[in-house]
C-alpha positions in Angstrom: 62.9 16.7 69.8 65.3 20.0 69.4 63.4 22.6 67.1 65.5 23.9 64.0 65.6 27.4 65.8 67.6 25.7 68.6 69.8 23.2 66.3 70.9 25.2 64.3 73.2 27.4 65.6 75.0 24.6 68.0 75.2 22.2 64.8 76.7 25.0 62.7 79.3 26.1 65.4 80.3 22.2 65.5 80.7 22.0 61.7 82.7 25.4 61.4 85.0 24.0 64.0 85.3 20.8 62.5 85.7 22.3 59.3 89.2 24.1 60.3 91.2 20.9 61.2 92.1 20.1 57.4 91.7 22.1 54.3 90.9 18.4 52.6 88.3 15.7 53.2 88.7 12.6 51.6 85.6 10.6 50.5 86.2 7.2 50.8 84.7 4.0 49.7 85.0 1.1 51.9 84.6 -2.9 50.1 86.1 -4.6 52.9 85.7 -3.6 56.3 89.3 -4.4 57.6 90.6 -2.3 55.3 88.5 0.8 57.7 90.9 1.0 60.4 94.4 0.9 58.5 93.3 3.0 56.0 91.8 5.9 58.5 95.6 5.6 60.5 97.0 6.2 57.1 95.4 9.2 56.6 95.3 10.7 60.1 98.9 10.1 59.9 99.6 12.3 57.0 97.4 14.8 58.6 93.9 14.6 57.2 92.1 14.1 60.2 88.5 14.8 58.7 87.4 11.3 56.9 83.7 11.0 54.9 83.0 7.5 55.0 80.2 6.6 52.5 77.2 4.6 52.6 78.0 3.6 48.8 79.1 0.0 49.7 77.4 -2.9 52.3 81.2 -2.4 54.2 80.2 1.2 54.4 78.6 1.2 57.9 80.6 -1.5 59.6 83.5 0.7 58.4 82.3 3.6 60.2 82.0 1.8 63.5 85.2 0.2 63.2 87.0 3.7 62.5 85.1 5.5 65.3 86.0 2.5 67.8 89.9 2.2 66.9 90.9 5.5 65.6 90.0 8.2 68.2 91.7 10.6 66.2 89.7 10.7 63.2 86.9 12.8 62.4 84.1 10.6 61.4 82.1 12.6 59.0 79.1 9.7 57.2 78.7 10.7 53.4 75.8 9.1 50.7 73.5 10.0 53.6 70.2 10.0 51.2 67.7 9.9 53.5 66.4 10.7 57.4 67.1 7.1 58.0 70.5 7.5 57.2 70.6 10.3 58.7 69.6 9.1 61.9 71.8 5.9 61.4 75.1 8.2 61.2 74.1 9.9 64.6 73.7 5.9 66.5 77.2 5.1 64.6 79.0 7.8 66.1 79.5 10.1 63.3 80.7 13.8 64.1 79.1 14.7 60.9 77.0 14.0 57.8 77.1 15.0 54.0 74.8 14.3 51.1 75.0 14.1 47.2 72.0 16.1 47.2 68.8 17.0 49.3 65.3 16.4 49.4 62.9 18.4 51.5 62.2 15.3 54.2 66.4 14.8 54.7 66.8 18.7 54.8 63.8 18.9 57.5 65.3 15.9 59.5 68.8 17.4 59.4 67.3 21.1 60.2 66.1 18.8 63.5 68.9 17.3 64.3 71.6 18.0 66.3 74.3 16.4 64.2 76.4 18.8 61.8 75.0 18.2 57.9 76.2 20.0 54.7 73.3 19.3 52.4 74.5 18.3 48.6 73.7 20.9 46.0 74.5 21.9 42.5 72.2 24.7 41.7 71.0 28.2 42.9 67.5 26.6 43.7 68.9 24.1 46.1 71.3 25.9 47.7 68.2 28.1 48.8 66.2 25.5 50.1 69.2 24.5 52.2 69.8 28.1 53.2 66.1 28.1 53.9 66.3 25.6 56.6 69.7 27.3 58.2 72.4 25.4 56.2 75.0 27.9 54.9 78.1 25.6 54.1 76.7 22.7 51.8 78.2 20.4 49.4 78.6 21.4 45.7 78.5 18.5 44.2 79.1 16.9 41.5 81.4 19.8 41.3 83.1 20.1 38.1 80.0 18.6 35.9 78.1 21.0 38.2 80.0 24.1 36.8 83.6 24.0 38.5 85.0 27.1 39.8 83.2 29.6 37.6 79.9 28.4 39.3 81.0 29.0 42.8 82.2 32.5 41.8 78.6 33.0 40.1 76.5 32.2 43.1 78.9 34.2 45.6 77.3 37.1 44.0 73.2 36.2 44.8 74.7 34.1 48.4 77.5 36.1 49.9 76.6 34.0 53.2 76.8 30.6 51.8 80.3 28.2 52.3 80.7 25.5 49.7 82.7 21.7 50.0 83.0 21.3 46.7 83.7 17.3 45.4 83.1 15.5 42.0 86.3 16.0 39.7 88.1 17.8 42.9 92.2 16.5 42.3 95.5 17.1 43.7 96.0 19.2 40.8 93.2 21.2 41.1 92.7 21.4 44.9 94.6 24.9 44.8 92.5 26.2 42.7 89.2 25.5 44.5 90.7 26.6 48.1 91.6 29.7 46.5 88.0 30.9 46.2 86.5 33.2 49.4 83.6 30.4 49.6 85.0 27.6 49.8 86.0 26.3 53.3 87.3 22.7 52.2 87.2 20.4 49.4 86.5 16.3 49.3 87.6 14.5 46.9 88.8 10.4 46.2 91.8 10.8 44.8 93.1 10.6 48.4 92.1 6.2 48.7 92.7 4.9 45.1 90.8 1.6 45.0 94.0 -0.3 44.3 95.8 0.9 47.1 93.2 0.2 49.2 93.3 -3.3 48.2 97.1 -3.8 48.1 97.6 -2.4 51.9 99.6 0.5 50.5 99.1 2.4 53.6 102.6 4.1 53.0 101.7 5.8 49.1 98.3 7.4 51.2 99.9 9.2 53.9 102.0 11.0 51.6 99.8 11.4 49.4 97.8 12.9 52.0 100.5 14.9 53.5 100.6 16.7 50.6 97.3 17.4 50.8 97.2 18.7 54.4 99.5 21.5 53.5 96.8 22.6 50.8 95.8 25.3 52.5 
C-alpha cells in the first residue's frame, strides 16, 4: 500500500490540475440512472467538464459508471463519499476524484493512503487542521453559507494562508462571483447547475446554458 508521504504529493498534483479545467463543479443527484449520461453531455457541452456525482441516491453509483463508460470527456469526481468504503468504491468505479460533506479520522487516514485525489469536507478551523494534518490543503467548505459564507473563508486565510477551499452549500449563480473572488478559493460546487425538474423533464437544452454561463465564472 502507498504511504501518505508518497500519496500525497502525486494526488495533490492530480487535483490541482483537475481543479483548473472549470471554475464550477456541479453536484449532482442522480434518481434514475439514464438520466447519468444525457445529463453529463449537457453539461460538458456548456463547458463544465468537472461533474461530482453523489452517493446520496441508490442511482448514485450506477450513474457514475455509466458517465465514466459513455462520456470520456467528463471529469468524474464521486461526492457523499462518507466512509473508506466509499472511498475505495469511487477508486473501482473509475472516479478521477472524491469529495466529502465532512471527515472523520478513518476516511481522512484512508484517503491520506490512497492514491486517488480527495478534498476532505470541513466547516471549521479544527477540521480543516486535521485535514491539513494529513496533507490535504484544498478541502471542501461545506455547508458553506450556514457554515459562515465568505466572511469565514476570509477569517481562516489569516491562521491557513496554505489552505484552498471548494466551497458548496447555498453556492448560486448569483453568488458564484463573489465566492471565486476570494484568493482561497480555487472552485465552487454547487446544484443549482441540475434542478431536479429538469432532470426529470429531459431539459438537456436549459442546463448547457445554464452551465455556459457558469463556465465563464472565472
Amino acid at each position: 500500500m502507498t504511504s501518505a508521504t508518497d500519496a500525497a504529493a502525486p494526488r495533490t498534483d492530480r487535483l490541482n490540475e483537475l481543479l483548473g479545467l472549470a471554475p464550477v463543479i456541479p453536484v449532482i443527484t442522480i434518481e434514475r440512472v439514464e438520466d447519468a449520461v444525457p445529463l453529463a453531455r449537457a453539461l460538458v457541452s456548456g463547458g463544465l467538464r468537472l461533474l461530482e456525482i453523489t452517493l446520496r441516491t441508490e442511482a448514485g453509483r450506477d450513474a457514475a459508471a455509466a458517465v465514466v463508460a459513455e462520456v470520456p470527456e467528463a471529469v468524474v469526481g464521486i461526492g457523499t463519499v462518507l466512509t473508506p468504503q466509499d472511498l475505495a468504491r469511487s477508486r473501482d468505479l473509475g472516479a478521477r476524484f472524491a469529495l466529502s460533506p465532512g471527515a472523520t479520522p478513518e476516511l481522512l487516514d484512508a484517503a491520506a493512503q490512497s492514491d486517488l485525489p480527495f478534498m476532505p469536507g470541513v466547516a471549521t478551523a479544527s477540521e480543516l487542521m486535521m485535514a491539513l494534518a494529513r496533507g490535504f490543503d484544498t478541502v471542501k467548505f461545506f455547508p458553506g453559507v450556514p457554515a459562515g459564507g465568505v466572511a469565514a473563508l476570509k477569517a481562516l486565510a489569516g491562521p491557513f494562508p496554505q489552505a484552498r477551499f471548494c466551497p458548496t452549500g447555498g453556492v448560486s449563480e448569483d453568488n458564484a462571483a463573489e465566492w471565486l473572488a476570494l484568493p482561497n478559493v480555487v472552485v465552487v460546487g454547487g446544484s443549482w447547475l441540475t434542478p431536479a425538474s429538469e432532470i426529470r423533464a429531459g431539459v438537456w437544452d436549459r442546463i448547457t446554458e445554464r452551465a455556459r454561463r457558469s463556465a465563464n465564472l472565472g
